[in-house]
Structure formats: C-alpha cells, structure tokens
Backbone as a ProteinNet text record, in pm:
[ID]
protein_1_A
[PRIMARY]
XXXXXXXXXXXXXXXXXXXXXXXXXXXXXXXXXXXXXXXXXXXXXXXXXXXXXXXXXXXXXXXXXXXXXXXXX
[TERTIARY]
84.9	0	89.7	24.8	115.8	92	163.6	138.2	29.2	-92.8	-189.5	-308.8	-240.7	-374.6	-394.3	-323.9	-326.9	-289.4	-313.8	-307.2	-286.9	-144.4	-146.3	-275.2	-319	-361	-327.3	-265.8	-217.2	-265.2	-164.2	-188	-296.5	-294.7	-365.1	-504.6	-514.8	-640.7	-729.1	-647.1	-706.6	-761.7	-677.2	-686.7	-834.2	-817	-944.2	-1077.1	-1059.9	-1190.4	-1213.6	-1116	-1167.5	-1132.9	-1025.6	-990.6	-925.7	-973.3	-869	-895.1	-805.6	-783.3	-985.2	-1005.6	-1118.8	-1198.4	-1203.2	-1279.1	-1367.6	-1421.9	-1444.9	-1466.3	-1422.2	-1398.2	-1399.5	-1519.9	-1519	-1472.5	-1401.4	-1361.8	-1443.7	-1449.1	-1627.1	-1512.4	-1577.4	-1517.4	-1630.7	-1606.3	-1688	-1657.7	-1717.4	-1579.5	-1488.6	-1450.7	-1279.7	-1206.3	-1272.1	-1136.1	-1246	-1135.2	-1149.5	-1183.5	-1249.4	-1267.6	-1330.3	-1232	-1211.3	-1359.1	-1436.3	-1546.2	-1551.6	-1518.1	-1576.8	-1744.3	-1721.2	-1874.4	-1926.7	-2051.1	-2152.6	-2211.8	-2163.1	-2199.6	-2148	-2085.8	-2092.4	-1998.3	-1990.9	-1945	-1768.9	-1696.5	-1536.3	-1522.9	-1387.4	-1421	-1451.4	-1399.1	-1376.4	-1525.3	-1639.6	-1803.6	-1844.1	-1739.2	-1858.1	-1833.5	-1714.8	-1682.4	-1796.3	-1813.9	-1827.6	-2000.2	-2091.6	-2167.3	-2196.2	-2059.9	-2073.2	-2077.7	-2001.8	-1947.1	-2060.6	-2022.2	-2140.3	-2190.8	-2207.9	-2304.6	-2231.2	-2100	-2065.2	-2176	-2192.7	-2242.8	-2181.9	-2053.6	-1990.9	-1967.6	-1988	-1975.2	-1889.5	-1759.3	-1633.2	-1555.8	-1453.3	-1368.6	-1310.5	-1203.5	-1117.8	-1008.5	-924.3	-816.4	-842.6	-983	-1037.3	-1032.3	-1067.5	-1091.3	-892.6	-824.4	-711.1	-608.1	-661.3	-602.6	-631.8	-789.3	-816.3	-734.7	-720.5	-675.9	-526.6	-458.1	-337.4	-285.3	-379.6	-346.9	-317.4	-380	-305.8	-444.7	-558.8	-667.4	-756.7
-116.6	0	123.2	199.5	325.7	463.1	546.4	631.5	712.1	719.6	740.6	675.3	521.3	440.6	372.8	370.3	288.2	167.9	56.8	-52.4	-112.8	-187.1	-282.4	-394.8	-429.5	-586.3	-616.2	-737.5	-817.1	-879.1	-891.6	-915.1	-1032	-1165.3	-1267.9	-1237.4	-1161.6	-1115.7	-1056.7	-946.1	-824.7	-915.9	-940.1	-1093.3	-1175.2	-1185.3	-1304.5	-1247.3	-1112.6	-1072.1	-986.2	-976.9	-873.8	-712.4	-714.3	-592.2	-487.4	-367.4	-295.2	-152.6	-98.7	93.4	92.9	160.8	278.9	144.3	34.8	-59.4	7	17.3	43.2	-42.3	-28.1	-146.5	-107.4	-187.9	-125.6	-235.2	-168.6	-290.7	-290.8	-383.2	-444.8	-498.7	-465.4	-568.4	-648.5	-746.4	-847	-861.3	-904.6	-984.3	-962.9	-866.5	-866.7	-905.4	-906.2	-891.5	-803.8	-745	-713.5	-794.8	-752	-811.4	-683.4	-748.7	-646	-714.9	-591.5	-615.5	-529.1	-579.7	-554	-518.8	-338	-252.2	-370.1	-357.5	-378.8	-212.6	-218.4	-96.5	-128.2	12.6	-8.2	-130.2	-200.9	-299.7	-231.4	-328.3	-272.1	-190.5	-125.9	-90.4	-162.1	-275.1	-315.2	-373.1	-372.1	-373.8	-283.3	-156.6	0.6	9.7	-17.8	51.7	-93.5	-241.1	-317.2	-306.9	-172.2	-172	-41.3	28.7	131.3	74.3	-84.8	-82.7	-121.1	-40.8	-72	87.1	169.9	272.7	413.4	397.1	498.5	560.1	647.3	733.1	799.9	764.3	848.1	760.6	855.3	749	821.2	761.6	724.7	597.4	612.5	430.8	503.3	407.7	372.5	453.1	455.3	533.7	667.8	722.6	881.9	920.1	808.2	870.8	878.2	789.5	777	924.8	929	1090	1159.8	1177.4	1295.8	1299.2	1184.1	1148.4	1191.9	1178.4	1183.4	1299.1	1385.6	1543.7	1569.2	1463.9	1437.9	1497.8	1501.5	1585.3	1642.7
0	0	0	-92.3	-84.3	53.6	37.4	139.3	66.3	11.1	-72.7	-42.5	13.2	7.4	-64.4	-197.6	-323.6	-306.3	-382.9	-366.3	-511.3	-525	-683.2	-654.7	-756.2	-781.2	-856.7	-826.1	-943.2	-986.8	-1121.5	-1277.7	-1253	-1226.1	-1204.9	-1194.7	-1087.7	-1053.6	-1106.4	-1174	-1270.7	-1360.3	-1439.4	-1557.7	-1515.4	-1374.4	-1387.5	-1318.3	-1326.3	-1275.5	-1406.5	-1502	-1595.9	-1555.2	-1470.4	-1435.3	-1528.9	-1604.7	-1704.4	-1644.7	-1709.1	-1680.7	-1664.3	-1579	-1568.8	-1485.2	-1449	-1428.6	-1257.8	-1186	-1070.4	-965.5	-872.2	-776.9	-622.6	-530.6	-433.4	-281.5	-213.2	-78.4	-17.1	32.8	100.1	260.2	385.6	461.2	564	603.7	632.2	748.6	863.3	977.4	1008.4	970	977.2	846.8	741.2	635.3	542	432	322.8	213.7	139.4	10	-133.2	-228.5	-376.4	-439.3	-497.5	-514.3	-666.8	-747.9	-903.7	-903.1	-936.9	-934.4	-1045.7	-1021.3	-1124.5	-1205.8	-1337.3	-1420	-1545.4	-1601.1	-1776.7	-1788.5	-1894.9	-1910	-1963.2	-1973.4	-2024.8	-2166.4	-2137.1	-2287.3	-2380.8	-2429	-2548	-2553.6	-2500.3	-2554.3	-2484.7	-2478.9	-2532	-2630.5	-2727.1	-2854.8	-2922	-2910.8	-2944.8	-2984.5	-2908.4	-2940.5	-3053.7	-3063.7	-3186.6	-3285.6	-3334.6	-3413.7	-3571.6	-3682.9	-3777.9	-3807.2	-3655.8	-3645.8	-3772.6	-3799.5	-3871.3	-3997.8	-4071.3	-4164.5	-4225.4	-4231.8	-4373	-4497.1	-4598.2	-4735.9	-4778.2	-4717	-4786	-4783.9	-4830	-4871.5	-4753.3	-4699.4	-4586.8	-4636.6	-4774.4	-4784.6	-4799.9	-4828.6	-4826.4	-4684.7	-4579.2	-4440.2	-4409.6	-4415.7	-4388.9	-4423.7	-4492.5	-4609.5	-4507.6	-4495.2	-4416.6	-4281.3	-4217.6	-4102.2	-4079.5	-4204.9	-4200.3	-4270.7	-4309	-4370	-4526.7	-4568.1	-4686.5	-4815.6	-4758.6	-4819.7	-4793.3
[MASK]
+++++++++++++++++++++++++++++++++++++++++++++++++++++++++++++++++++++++++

C-alpha cells in the first residue's frame, strides 16, 4: 500500500476478474477482512466501442478517411 492508500492488484487477478484501466472497484469488509469487489456498471471498454461498431455514416472508402486522417486531403 502506498502512502496514498493505493493498492497494486495483481496481474492474475485483474486478468481473472476482468480488471482494465477505468474498471471500478469497491472494498467491502466483512468480519474482519477485506474483500475487492468488481462494481456492477458499464461494461469494459472493449463492448462500449463493441456496441458502436457498424453505427458509422460516412460514405467514404477507408483510404479517403485515412487521407483525411493523415493530412493528406
């Protein structure tokens, strides 16, 4: 624990609870111990973007957006 209060969890854990950047997580204690408690809310990133995907509306090809992207038109 840091002088902050912060706390690593490790990799294992993160890994098997599905832990990534922004995830929210609250300590619960019971009896006398602690326990890491994965919020229930938005789901991870990778199915927030997972429910954009499709939703775009531009009618262009991929190398017109790339151009634009990259300054090139």
């Amino acid at each position: 624990m840091t002088t902050k209060g912060q706390v690593t969890i490790p990799r294992a854990i993160r890994e098997k609870l599905g832990i990534v950047p922004s995830t929210e997580v609250d300590f619960v204690e019971e009896n006398g111990r602690v326990y890491l408690v994965k919020k229930a809310g938005p789901a991870t990133r990778k199915h927030t973007f997972s429910k954009l995907r499709g939703v775009a509306t531009v009618n262009m090809t991929t190398d017109e957006i790339m151009a634009l992207t990259r300054g090139d038109g």
